[in-house]
Jmol script that loads the backbone (N, CA, C; Angstrom):
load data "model"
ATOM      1  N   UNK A   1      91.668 113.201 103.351  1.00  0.00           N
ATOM      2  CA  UNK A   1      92.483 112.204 102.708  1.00  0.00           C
ATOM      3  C   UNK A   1      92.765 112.624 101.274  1.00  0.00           C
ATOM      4  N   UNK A   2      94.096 112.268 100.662  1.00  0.00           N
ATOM      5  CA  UNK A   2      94.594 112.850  99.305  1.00  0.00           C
ATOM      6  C   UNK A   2      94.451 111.597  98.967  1.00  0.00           C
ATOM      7  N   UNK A   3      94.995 111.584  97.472  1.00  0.00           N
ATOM      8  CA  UNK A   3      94.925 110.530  96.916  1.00  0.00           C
ATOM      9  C   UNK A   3      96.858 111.016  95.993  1.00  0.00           C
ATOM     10  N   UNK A   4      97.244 109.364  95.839  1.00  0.00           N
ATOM     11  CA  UNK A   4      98.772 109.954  95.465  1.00  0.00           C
ATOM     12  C   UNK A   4      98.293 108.674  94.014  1.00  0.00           C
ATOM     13  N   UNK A   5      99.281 109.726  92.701  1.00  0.00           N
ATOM     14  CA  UNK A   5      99.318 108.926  92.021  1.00  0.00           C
ATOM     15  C   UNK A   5     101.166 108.595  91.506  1.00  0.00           C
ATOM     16  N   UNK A   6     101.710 107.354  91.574  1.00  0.00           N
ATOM     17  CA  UNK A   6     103.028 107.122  90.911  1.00  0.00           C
ATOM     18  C   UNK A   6     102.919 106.395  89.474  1.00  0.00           C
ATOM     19  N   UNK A   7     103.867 106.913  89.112  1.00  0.00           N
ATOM     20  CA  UNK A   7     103.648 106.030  87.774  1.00  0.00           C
ATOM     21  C   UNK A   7     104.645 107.045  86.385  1.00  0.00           C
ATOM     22  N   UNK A   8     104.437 106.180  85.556  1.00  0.00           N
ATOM     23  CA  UNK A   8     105.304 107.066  84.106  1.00  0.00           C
ATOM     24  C   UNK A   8     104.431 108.317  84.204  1.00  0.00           C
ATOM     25  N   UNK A   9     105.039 109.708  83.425  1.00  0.00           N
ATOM     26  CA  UNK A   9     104.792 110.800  83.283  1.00  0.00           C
ATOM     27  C   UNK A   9     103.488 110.569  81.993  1.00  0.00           C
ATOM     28  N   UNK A  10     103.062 109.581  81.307  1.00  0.00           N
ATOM     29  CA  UNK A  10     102.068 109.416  80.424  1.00  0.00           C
ATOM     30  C   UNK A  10     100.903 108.695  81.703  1.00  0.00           C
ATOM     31  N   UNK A  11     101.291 107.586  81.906  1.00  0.00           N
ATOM     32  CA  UNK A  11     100.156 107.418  83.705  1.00  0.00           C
ATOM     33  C   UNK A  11     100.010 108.804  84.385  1.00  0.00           C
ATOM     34  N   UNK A  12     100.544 109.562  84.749  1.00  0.00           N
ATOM     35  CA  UNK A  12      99.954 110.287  85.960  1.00  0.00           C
ATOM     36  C   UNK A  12      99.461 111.220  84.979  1.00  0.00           C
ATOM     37  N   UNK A  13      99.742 111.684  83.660  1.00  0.00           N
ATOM     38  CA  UNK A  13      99.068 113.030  82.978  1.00  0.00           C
ATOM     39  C   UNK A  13      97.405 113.458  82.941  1.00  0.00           C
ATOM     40  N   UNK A  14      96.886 112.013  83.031  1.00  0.00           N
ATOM     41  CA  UNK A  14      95.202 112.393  83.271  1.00  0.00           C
ATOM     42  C   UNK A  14      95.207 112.847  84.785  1.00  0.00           C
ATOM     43  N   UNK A  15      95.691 112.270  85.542  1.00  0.00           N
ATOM     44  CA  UNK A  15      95.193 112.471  87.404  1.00  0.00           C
ATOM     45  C   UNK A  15      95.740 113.833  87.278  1.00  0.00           C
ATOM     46  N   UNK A  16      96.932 114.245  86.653  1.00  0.00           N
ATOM     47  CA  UNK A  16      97.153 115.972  87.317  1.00  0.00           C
ATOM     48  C   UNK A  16      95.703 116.668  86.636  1.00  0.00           C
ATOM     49  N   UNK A  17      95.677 116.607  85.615  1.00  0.00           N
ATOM     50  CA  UNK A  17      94.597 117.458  85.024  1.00  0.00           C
ATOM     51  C   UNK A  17      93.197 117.435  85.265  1.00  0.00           C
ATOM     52  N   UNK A  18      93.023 116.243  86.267  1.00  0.00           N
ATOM     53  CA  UNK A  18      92.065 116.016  87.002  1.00  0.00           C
ATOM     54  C   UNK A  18      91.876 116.783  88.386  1.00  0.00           C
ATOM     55  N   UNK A  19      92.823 117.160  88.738  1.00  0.00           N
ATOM     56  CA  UNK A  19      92.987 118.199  89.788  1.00  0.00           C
ATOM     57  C   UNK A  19      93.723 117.547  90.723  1.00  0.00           C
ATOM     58  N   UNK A  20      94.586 116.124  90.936  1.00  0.00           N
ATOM     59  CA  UNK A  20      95.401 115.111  91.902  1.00  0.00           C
ATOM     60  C   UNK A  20      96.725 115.890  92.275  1.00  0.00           C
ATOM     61  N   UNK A  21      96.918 116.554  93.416  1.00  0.00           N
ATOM     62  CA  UNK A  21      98.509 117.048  93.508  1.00  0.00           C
ATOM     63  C   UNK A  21      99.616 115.954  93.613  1.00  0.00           C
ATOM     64  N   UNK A  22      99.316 115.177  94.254  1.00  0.00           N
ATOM     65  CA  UNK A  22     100.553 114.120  94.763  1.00  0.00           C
ATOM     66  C   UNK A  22     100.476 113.210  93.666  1.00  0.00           C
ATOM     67  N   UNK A  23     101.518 113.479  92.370  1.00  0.00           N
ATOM     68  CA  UNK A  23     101.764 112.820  91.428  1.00  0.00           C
ATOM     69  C   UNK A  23     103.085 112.679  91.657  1.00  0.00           C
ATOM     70  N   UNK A  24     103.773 111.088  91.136  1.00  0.00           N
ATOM     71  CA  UNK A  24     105.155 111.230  91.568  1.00  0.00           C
ATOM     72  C   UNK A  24     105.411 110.402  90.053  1.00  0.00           C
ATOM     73  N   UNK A  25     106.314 111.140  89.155  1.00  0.00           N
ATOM     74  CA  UNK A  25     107.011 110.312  88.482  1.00  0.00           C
ATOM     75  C   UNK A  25     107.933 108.950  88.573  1.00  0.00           C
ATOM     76  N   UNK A  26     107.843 108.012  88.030  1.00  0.00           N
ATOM     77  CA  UNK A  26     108.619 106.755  88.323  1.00  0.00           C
ATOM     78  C   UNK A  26     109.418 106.345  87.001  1.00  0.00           C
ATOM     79  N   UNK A  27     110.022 106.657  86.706  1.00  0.00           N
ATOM     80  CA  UNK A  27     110.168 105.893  84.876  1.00  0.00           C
ATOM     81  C   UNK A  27     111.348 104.947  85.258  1.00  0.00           C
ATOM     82  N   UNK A  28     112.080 104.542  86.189  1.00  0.00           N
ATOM     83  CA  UNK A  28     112.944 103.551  86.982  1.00  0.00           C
ATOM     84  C   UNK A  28     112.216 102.953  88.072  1.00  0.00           C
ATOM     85  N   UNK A  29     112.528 101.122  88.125  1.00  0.00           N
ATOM     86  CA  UNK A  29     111.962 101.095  89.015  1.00  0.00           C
ATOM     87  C   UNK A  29     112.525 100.977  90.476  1.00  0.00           C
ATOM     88  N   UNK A  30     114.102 102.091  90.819  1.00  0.00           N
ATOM     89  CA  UNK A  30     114.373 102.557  91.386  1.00  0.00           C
ATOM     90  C   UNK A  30     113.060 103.593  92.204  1.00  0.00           C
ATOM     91  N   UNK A  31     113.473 104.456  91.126  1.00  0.00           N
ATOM     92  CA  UNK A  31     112.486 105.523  91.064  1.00  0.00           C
ATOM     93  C   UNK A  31     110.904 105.245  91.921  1.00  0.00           C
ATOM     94  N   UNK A  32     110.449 104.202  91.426  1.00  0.00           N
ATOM     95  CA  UNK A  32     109.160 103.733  91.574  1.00  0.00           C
ATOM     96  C   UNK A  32     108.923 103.450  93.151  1.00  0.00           C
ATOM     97  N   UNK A  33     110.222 102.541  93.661  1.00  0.00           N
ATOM     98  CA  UNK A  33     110.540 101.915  94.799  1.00  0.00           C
ATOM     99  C   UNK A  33     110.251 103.282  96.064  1.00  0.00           C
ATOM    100  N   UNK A  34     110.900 103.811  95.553  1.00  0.00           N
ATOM    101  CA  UNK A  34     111.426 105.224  96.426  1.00  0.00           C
ATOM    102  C   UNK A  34     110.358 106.105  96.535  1.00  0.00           C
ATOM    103  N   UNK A  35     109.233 106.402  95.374  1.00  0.00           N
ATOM    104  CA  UNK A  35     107.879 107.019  95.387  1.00  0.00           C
ATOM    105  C   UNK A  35     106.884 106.202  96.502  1.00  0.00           C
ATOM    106  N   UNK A  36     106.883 105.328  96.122  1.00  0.00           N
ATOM    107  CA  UNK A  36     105.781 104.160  96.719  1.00  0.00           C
ATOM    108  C   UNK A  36     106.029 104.182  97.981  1.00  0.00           C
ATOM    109  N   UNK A  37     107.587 104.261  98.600  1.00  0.00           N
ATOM    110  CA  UNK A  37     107.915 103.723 100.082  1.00  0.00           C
ATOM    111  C   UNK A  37     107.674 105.666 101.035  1.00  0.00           C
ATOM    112  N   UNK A  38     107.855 106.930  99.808  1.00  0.00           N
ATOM    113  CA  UNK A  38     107.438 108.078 100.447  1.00  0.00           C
ATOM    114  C   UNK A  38     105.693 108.435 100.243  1.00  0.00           C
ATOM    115  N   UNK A  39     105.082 107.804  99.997  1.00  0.00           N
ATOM    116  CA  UNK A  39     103.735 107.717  99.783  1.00  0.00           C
ATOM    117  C   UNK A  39     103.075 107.217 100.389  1.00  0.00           C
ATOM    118  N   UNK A  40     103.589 105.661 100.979  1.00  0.00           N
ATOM    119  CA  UNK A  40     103.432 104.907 102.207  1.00  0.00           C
ATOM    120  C   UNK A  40     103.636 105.610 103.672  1.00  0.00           C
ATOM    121  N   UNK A  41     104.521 106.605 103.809  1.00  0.00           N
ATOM    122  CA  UNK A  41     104.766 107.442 104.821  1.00  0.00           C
ATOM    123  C   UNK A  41     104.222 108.627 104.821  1.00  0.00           C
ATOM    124  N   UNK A  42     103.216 108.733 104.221  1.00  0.00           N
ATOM    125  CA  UNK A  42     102.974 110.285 104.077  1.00  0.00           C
ATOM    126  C   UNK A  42     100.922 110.133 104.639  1.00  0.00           C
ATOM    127  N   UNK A  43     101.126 110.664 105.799  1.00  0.00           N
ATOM    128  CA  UNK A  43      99.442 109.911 106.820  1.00  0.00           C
ATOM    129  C   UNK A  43      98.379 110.576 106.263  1.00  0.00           C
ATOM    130  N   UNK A  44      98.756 111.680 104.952  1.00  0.00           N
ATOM    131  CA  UNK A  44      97.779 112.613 104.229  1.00  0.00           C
ATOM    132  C   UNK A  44      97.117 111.669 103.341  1.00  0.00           C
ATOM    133  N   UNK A  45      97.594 110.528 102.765  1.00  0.00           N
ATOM    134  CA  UNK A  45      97.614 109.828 101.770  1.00  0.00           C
ATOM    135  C   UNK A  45      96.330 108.836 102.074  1.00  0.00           C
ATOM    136  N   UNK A  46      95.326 108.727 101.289  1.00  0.00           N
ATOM    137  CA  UNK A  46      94.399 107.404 102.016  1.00  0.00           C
ATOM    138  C   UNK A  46      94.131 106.509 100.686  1.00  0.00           C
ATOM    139  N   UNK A  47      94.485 107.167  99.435  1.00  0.00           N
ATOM    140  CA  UNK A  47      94.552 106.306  98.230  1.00  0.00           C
ATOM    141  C   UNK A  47      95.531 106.043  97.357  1.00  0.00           C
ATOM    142  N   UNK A  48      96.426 104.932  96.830  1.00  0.00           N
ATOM    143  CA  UNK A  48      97.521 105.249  96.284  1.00  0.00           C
ATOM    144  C   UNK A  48      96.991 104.404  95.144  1.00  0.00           C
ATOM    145  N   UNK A  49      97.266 105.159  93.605  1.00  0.00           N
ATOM    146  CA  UNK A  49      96.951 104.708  92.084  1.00  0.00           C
ATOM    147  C   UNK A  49      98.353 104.127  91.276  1.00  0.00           C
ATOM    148  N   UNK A  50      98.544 102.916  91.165  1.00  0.00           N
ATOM    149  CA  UNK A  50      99.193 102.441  90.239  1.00  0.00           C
ATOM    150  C   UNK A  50      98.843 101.857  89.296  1.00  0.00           C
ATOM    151  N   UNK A  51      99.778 101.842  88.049  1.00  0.00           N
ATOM    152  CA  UNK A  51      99.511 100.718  87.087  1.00  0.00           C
ATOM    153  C   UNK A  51      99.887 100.103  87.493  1.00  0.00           C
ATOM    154  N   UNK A  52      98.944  98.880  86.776  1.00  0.00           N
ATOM    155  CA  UNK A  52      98.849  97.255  87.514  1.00  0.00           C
ATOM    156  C   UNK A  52     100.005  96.286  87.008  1.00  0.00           C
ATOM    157  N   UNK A  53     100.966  96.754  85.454  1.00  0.00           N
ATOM    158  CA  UNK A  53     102.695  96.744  85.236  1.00  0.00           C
ATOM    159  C   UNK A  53     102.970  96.786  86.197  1.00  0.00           C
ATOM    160  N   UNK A  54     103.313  97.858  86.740  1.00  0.00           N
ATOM    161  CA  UNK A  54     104.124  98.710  87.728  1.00  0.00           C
ATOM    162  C   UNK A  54     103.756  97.538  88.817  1.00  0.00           C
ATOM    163  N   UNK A  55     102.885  96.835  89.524  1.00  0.00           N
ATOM    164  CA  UNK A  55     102.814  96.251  90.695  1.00  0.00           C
ATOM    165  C   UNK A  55     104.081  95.269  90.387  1.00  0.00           C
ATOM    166  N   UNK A  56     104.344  94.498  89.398  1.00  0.00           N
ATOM    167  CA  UNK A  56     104.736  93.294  88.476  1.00  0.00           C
ATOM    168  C   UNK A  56     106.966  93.992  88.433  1.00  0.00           C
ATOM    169  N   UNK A  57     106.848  95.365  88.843  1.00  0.00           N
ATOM    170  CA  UNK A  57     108.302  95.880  88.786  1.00  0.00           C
ATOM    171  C   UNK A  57     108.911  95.497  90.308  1.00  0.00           C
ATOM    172  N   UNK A  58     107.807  95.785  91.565  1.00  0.00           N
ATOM    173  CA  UNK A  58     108.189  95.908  92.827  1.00  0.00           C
ATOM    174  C   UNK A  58     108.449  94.931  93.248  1.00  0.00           C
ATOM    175  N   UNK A  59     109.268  94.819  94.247  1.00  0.00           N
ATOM    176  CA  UNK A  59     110.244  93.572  95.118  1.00  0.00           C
ATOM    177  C   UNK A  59     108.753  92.780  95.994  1.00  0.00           C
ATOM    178  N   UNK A  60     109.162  91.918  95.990  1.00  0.00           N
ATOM    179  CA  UNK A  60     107.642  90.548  96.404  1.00  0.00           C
ATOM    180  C   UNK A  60     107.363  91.419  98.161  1.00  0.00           C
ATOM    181  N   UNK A  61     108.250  91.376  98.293  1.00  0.00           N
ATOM    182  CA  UNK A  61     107.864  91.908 100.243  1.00  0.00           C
ATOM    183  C   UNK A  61     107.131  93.472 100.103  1.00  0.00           C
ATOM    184  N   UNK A  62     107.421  94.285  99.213  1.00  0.00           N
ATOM    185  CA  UNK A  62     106.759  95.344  99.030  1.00  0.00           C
ATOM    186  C   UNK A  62     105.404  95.556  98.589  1.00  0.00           C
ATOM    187  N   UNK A  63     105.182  94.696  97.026  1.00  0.00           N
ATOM    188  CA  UNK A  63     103.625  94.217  96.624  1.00  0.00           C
ATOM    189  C   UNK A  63     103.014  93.658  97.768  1.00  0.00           C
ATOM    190  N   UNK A  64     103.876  92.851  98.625  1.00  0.00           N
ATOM    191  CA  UNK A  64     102.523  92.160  99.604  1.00  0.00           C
ATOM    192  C   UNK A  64     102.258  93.240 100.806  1.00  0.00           C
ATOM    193  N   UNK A  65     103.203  94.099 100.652  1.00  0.00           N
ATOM    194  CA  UNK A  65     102.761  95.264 102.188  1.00  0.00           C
ATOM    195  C   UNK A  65     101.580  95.791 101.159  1.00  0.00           C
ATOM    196  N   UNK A  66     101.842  96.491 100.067  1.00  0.00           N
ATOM    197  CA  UNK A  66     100.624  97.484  99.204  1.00  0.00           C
ATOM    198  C   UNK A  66      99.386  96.630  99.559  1.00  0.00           C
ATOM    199  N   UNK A  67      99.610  95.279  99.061  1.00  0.00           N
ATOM    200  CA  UNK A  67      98.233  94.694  99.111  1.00  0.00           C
ATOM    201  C   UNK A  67      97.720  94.042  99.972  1.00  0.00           C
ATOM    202  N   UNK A  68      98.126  94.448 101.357  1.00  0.00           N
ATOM    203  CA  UNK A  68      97.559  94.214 102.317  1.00  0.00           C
ATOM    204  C   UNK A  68      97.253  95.297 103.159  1.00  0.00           C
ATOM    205  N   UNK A  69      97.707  96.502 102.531  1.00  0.00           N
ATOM    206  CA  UNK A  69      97.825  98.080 102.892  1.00  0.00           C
ATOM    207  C   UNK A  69      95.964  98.187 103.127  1.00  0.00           C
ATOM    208  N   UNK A  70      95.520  99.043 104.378  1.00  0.00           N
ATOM    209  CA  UNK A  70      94.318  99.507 104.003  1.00  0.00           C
ATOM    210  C   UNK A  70      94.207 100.689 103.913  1.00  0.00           C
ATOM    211  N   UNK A  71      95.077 101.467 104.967  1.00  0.00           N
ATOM    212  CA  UNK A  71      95.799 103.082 104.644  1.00  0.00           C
ATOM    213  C   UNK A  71      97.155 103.035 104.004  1.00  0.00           C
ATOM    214  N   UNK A  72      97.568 103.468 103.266  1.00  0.00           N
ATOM    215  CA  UNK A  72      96.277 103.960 102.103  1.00  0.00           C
ATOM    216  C   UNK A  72      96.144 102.992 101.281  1.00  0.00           C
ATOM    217  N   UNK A  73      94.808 102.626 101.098  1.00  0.00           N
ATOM    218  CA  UNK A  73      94.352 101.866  99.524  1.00  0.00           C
ATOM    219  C   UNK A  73      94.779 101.451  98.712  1.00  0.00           C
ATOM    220  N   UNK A  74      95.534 101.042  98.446  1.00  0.00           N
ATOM    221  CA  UNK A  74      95.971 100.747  97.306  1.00  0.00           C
ATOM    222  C   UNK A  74      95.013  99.713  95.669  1.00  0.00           C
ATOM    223  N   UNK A  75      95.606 100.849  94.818  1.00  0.00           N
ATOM    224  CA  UNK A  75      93.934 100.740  93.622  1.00  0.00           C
ATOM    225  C   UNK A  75      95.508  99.868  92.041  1.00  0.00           C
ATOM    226  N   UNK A  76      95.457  99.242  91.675  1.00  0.00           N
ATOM    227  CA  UNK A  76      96.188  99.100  90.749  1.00  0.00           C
ATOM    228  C   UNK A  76      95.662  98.800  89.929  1.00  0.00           C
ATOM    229  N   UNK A  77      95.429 100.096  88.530  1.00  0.00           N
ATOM    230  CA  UNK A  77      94.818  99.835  87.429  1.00  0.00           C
ATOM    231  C   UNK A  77      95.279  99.533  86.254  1.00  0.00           C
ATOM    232  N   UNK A  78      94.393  98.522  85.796  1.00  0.00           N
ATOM    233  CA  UNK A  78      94.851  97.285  84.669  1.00  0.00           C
ATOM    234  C   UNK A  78      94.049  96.456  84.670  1.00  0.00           C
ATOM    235  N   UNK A  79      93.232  95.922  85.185  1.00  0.00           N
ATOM    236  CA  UNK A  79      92.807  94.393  85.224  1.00  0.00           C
ATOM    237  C   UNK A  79      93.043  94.315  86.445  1.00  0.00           C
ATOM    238  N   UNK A  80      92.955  92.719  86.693  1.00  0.00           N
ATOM    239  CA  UNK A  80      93.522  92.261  87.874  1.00  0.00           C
ATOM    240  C   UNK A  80      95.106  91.940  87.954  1.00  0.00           C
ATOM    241  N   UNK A  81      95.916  92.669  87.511  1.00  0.00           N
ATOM    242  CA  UNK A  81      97.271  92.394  86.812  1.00  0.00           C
ATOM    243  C   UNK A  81      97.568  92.606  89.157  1.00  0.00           C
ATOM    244  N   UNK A  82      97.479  93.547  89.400  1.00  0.00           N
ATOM    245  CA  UNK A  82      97.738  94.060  91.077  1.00  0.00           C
ATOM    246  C   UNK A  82      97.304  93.320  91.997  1.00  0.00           C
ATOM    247  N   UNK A  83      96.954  92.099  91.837  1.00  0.00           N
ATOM    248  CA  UNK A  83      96.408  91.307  93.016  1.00  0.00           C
ATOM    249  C   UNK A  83      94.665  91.416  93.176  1.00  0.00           C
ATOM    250  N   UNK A  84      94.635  92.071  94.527  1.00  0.00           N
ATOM    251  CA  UNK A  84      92.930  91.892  94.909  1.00  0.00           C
ATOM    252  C   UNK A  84      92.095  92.982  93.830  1.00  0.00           C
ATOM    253  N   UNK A  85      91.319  92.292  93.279  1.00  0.00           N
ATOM    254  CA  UNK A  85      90.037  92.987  92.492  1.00  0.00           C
ATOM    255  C   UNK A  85      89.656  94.465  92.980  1.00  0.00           C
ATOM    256  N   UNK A  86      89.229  95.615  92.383  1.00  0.00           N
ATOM    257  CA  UNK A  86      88.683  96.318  93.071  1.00  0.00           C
ATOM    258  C   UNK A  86      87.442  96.034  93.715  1.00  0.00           C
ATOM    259  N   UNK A  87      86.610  95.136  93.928  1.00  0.00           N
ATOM    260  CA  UNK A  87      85.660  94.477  94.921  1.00  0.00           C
ATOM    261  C   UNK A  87      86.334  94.496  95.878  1.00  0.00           C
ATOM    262  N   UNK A  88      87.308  93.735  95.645  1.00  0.00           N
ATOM    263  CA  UNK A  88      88.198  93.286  97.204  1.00  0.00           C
ATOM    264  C   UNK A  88      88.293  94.437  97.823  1.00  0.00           C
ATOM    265  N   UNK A  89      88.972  95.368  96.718  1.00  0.00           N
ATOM    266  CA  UNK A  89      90.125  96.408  97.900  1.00  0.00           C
ATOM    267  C   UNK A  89      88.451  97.516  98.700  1.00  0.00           C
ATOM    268  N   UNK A  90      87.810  97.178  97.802  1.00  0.00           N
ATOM    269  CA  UNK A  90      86.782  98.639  98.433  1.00  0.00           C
ATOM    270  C   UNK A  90      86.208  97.573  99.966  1.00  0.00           C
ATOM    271  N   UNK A  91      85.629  96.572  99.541  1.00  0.00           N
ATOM    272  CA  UNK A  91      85.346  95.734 100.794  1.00  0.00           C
ATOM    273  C   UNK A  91      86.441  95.515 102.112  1.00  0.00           C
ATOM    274  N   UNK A  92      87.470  95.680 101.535  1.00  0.00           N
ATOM    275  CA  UNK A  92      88.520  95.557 102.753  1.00  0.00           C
ATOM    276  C   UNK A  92      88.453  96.902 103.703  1.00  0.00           C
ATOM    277  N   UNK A  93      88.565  97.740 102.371  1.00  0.00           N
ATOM    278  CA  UNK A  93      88.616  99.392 103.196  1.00  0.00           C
ATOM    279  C   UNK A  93      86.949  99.780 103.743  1.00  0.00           C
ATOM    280  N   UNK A  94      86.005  99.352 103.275  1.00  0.00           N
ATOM    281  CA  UNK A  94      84.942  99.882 103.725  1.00  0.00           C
ATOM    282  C   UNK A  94      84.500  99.365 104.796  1.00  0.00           C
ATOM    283  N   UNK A  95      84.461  97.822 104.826  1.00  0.00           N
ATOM    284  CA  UNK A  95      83.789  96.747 105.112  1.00  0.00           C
ATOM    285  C   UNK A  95      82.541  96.359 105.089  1.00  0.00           C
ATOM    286  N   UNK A  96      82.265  96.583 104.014  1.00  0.00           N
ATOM    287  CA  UNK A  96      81.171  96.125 103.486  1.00  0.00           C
ATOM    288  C   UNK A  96      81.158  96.263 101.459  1.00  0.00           C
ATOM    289  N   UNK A  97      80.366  94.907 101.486  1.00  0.00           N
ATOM    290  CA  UNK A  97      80.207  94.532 100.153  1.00  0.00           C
ATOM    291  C   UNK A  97      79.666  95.000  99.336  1.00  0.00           C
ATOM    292  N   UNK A  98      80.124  96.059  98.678  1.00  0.00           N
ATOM    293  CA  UNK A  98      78.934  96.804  97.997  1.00  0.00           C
ATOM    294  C   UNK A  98      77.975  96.452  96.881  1.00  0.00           C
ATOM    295  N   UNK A  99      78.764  95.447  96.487  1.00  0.00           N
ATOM    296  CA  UNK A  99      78.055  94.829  95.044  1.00  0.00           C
ATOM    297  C   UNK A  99      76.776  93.754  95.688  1.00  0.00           C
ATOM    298  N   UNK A 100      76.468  94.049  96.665  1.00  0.00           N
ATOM    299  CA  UNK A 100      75.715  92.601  97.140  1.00  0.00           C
ATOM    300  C   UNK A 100      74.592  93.367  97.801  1.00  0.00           C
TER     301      UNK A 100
END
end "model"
wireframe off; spacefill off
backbone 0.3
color backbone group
């Protein structure tokens, strides 16, 4: 499993240098739409990293596929700006509670 990151070219600059190949620039949220929906299709993919802005750009029927997505993951960092907590999303994908 890869992990994909979308986002502005200042968002994805730590994940490339971290060693992440599947970085996709978004700076439209054209752009963004079109990353997210080839990232969603791509079965290599088991984690997808957004800023938690960026959830707040996408069309309502799309945020609710991400966040109900379990392949791949979807992680939106910020706060809870992206919906489910990262508690949530790891308990959904793992099934089990890890904090407990």
């Amino acid at each position: 499993m890869e992990i994909a990151v979308v986002g502005t070219d200042e968002f994805i600059l730590g994940f490339r240098l971290a060693g992440v190949r599947k970085t996709y620039v978004a700076e439209t949220d054209e752009r963004l739409i079109e990353h997210i929906n080839r990232v969603l299709e791509d079965k290599d993919v088991g984690i997808l990293v957004l800023k938690g802005s960026d959830m707040e750009r996408i069309p309502l029927r799309l945020r609710t596929t991400l966040e109900n997505s379990v392949k791949p993951t979807v992680i939106a960092i910020g706060g809870e700006e992206g919906g489910l907590s990262m508690r949530e999303r790891i308990k959904r994908s793992v099934g089990v509670d890890l904090w407990k």
